[in-house]
C-alpha positions in Angstrom: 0.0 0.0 0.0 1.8 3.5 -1.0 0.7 6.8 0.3 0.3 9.2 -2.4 -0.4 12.7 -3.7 -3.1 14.0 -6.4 -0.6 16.2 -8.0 -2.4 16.6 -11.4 -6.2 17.2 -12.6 -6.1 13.8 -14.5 -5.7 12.0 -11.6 -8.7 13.2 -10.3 -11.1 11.1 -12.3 -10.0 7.8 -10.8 -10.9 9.8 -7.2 -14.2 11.1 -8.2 -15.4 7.1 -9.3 -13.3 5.9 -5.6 -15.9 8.0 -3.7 -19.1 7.3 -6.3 -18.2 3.4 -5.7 -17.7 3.7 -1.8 -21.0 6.3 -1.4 -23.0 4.2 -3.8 -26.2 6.3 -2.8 -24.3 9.9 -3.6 -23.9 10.9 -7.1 -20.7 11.5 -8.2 -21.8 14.7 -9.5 -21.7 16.1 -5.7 -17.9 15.4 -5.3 -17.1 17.3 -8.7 -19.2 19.9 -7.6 -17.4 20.1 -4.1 -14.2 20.2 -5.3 -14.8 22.3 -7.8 -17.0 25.2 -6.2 -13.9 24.5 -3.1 -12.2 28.1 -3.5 -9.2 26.3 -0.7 -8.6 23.1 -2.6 -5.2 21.9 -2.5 -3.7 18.6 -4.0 -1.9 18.0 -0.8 -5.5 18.2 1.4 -6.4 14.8 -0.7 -4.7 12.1 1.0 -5.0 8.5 -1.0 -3.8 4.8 0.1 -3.1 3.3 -3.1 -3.2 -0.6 -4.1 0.1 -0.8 -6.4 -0.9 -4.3 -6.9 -4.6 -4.0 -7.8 -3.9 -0.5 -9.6 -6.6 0.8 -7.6 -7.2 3.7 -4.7 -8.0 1.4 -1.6 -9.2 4.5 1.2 -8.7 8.1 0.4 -9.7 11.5 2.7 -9.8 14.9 2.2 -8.8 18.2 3.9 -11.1 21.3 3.4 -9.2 24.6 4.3 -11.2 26.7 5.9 -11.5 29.6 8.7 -14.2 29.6 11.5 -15.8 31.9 13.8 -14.8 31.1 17.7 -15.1 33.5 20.4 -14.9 36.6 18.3 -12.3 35.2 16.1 -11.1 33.4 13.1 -9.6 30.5 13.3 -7.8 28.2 11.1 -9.8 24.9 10.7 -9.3 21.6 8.7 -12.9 19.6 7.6 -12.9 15.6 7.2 -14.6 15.0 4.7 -14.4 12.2 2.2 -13.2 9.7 4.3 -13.9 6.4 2.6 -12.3 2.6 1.9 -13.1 0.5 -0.5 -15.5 -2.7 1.2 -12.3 -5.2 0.3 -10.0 -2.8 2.5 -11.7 -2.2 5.1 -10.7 -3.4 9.2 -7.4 -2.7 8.2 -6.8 0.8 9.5 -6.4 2.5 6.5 -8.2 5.6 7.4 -6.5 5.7 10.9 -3.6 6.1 8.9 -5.2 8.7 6.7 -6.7 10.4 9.9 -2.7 10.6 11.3 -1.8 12.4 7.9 -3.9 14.6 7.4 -3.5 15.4 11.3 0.2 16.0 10.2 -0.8 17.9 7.1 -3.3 20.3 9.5 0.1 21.4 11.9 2.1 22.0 9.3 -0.5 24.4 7.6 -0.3 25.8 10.8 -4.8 25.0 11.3 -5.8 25.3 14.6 -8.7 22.7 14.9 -10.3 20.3 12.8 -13.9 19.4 12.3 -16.5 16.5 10.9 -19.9 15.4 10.1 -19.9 11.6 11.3 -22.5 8.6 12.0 -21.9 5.2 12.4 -18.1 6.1 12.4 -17.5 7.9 15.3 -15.8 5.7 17.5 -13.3 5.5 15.1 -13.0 9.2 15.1 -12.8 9.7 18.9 -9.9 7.1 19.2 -8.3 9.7 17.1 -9.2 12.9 19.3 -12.3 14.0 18.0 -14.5 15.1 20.3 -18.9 15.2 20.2 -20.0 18.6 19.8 -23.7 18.7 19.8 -25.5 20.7 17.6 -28.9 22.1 18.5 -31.5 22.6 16.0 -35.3 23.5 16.9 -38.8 23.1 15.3 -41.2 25.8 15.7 -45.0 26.0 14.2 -46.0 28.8 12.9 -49.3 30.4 11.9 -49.3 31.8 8.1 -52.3 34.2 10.0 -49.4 35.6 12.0 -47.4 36.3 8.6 -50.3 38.0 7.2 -50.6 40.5 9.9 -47.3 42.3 8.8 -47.6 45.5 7.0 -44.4 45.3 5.0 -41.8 48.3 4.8 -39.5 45.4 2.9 -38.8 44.5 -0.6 -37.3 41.1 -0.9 -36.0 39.8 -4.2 -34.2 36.0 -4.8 -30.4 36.3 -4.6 -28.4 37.5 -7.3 -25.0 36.0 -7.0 -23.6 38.2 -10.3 -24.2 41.2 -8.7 -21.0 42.4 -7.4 -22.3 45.0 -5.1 -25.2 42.6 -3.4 -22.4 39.5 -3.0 -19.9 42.6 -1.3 -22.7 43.5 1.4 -24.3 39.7 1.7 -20.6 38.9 3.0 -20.6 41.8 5.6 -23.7 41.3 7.0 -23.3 37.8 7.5 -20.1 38.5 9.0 -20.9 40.7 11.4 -24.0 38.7 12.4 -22.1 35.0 12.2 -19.5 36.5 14.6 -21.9 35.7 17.6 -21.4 32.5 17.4 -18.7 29.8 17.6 -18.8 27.4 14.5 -19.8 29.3 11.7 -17.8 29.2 8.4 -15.6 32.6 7.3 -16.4 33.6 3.5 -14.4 35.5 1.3 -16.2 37.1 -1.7 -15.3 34.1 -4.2 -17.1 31.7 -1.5 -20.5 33.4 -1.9 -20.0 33.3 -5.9 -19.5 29.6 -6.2 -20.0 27.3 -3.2 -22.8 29.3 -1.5 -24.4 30.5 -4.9 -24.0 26.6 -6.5 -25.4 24.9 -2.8 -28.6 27.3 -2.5 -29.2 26.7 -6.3 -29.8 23.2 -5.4 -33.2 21.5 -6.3 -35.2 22.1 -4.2 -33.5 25.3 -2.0 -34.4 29.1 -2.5 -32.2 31.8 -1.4 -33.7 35.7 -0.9 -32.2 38.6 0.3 -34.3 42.1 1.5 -34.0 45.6 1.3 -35.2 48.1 3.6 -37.6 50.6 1.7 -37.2 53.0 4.4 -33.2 53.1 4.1 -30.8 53.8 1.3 -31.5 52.4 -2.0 -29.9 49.0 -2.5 -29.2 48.8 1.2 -29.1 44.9 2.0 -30.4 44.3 5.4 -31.1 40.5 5.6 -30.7 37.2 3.8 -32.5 33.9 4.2 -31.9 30.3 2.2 -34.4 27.5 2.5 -34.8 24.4 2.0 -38.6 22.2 1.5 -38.1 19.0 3.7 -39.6 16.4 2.5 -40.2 15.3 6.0 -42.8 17.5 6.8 -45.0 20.3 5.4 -42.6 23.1 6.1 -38.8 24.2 5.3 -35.3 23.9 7.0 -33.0 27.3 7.5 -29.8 26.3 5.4 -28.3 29.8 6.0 -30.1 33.4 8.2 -28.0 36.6 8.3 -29.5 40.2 9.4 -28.2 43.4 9.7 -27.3 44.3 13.3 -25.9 47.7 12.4 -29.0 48.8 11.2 -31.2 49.2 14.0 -32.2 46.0 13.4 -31.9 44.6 16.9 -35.4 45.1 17.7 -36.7 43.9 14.6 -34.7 40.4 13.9 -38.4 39.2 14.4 -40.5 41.3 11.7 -37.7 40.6 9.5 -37.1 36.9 9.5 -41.4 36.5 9.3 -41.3 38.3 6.4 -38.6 36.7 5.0 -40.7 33.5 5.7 -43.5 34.3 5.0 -42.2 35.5 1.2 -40.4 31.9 1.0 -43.5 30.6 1.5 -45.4 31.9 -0.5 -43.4 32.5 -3.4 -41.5 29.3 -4.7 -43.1 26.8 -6.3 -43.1 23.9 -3.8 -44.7 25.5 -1.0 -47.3 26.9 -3.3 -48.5 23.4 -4.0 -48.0 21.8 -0.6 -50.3 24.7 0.8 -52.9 24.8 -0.9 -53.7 21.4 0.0 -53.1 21.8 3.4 -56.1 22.2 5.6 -54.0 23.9 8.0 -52.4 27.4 8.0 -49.9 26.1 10.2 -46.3 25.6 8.8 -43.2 23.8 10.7 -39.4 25.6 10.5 -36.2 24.1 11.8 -33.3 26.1 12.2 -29.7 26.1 14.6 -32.0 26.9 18.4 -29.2 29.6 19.4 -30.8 31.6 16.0 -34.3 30.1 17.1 -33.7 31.5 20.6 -32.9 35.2 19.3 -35.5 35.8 17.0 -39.0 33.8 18.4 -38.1 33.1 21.8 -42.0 33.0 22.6 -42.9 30.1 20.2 -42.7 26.5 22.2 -40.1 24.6 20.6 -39.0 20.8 19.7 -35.4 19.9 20.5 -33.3 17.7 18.3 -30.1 17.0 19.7 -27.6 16.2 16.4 -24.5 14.5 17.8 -22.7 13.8 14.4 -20.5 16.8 14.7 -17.0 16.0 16.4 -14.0 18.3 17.2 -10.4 18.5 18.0 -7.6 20.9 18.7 -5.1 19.8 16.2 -2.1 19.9 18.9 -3.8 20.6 22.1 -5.9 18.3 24.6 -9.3 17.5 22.4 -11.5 17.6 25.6 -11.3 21.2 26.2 -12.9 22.2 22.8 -16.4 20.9 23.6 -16.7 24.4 26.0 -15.1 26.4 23.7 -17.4 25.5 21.2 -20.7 25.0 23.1 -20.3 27.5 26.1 -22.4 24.6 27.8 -24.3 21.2 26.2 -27.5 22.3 26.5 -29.8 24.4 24.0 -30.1 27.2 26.5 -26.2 28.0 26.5 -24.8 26.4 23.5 -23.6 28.8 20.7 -22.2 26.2 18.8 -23.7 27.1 15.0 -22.9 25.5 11.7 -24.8 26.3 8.6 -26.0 23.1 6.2 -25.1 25.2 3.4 -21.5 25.0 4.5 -21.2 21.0 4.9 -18.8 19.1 3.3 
C-alpha cells in the first residue's frame, strides 16, 4: 500500500469514481461539484492509500481549508470530509492512517482545529481525538395568520450571485452577524459566488435577500436560504443573516417573518404543498441559538444532532467541547454551523 499525492487534474477522475463506488447512494456529480466550487482546494488536502498491486485507490480523505468563527475570532480549521475505503480494504486501519496524515498535514498548515460530520463512524474518530459537539437545531409552528398581519416596509427579491455589489454586502452582513457565534464558516467574496451560490441553487433550495424601503436604495439588510423538507409540510434554514448595524436589533423578528412568510409563499413547492393543506400552520427548523434570538415566545422541539466531532489539532481535544458550546444544552450552546457550508 503506498501513500500518495493528487498532483495533477487527470488523476482526479479515478478519485471522483473511488468516492461514487464507496457512497453508492451519492452521485458523483456532488464530489465534482465540491471540489470544484472549493475556493481552498489543494492537491496536498487529498490524501489516498493506493493498491500498487490491484492499480486501484483502496481508502482516500480529504482536507477542506477553511477559517471559522470562535469567540470573536477566526480560526484556522481543517474539515474531514471524504473519508472512505473501499469494502475489500476495510478493518485494516487504512483511514487511521489517513486520519494521522492529514493530522500531520493540518500542523504544518499551521490550522488550529479540525472538524467532521460523522454517524456510524465515530468511534473511530474519537480514538483519534475528535470530540462530540452537539448541535442544536429547533422546530417551531408557525401560523401563516401571523405572517399575514405584517404590514411590509420590505422589498425582498431572490439572490443575485452576479451582482457584485449585493455579494460585497451579503458577506458583511453575515459577518458581522455570524461572529456571535462559535462554528460558523468565514467567507471571502469568491465563497459566496460559487460554493454558496452553487449549494442554494440546489433542487429544491431558494435563497432571498431584503431591502429596507425605508433606508438607502440598495441597502441589504437581511438574507434567508431554504430548504422544503420532505419530512414534513414546512422548510429547513440552510443559512439566516440580518443586519445588526442597522437598527435592526429590535426587529430580527418582523424581518425573518417576512422573509418566511415570502419563502412561502413564493416558490413553487410551498405553493403546491399549501394549498392542500387544511392547515395554515407551517413547521421551521433552524440552529435553536438563532431560534432563541429571533422567536423566543414560540414552544419549541429539541433535536439534539451528535454527528459533529472536534479536536484541537495539537492541544488536549476535551477542552474544545466548551469552547465551542459555552455549555451542552440548547439554552447556552452557541455552537452554529450552517448546512449550506457542509462538506
Amino acid at each position: 500500500m503506498e501513500l500518495l499525492e493528487i498532483t495533477k487534474e487527470e488523476l482526479l477522475e479515478p478519485w471522483f469514481d473511488h468516492l461514487a463506488t464507496v457512497f453508492e447512494n451519492t452521485p458523483r456529480s456532488y464530489f465534482v461539484r465540491h471540489y470544484q466550487n472549493d475556493t481552498t482546494r489543494d492537491f496536498k488536502a487529498i490524501q489516498v492509500l493506493y493498491d500498487t498491486q490491484a492499480n486501484t485507490i483502496a481508502s482516500t480523505l480529504k482536507v477542506y481549508l477553511r477559517e471559522v468563527y470562535v469567540n470573536g475570532s477566526k480560526v484556522k480549521m481543517g474539515g474531514i470530509g471524504e473519508v472512505s475505503t473501499k469494502v475489500q480494504y476495510r478493518g485494516k486501519g487504512l483511514a487511521k492512517v489517513l486520519l494521522q496524515h492529514a493530522l500531520d498535514f493540518m500542523k504544518a498548515q499551521h490550522i488550529q482545529i479540525s472538524t467532521l460530520l460523522t454517524g456510524k463512524a465515530a468511534p473511530l474518530y474519537a480514538s483519534m481525538g475528535w470530540v462530540h459537539n452537539t448541535r442544536f437545531l429547533s422546530k417551531q409552528s408557525l401560523s401563516l395568520r401571523e405572517f399575514d398581519s405584517f404590514v411590509s416596509n420590505f422589498s425582498i427579491q431572490n439572490t443575485d450571485f452576479s451582482n457584485e455589489e449585493q455579494i460585497g454586502q451579503l458577506k458583511e452582513i453575515h459577518e458581522r452577524f455570524s461572529i456571535q457565534f462559535n462554528g460558523p464558516v468565514v467567507r471571502d467574496i469568491e465563497y459566496w459566488k460559487k460554493w454558496i451560490q452553487s449549494e442554494s441553487s440546489l433542487a429544491g433550495n431558494f435563497s432571498f435577500v431584503m431591502f429596507d424601503q425605508n433606508a438607502p436604495p440598495h441597502k441589504l439588510i437581511a438574507y434567508l436560504c431554504v430548504i422544503w423538507s420532505p419530512n414534513f409540510d414546512g422548510i429547513k434554514v440552510k443559512d439566516f443573516a440580518v443586519d445588526l448595524t442597522h437598527n435592526m436589533e429590535d426587529r430580527r423578528e418582523e424581518v425573518l417573518r417576512e422573509l418566511i412568510s415570502h419563502s412561502l409563499k413564493q416558490t413553487q413547492p410551498s405553493k403546491e404543498i399549501l394549498a392542500q393543506k387544511e392547515s395554515d400552520v407551517v413547521s421551521i427548523v433552524w440552529p435553536t441559538p438563532i431560534a432563541r434570538k429571533i422567536f423566543p415566545a414560540v414552544p419549541v422541539e429539541i433535536e439534539k444532532q451528535e454527528g459533529f466531532m472536534y479536536r484541537f489539532v495539537d492541544e488536549n481535544p476535551n477542552s474544545i467541547v466548551d469552547l465551542i458550546q459555552h455549555g451542552d444544552n440548547e439554552l447556552t450552546s452557541r455552537h452554529l454551523f450552517w448546512d449550506i457550508d457542509k462538506f
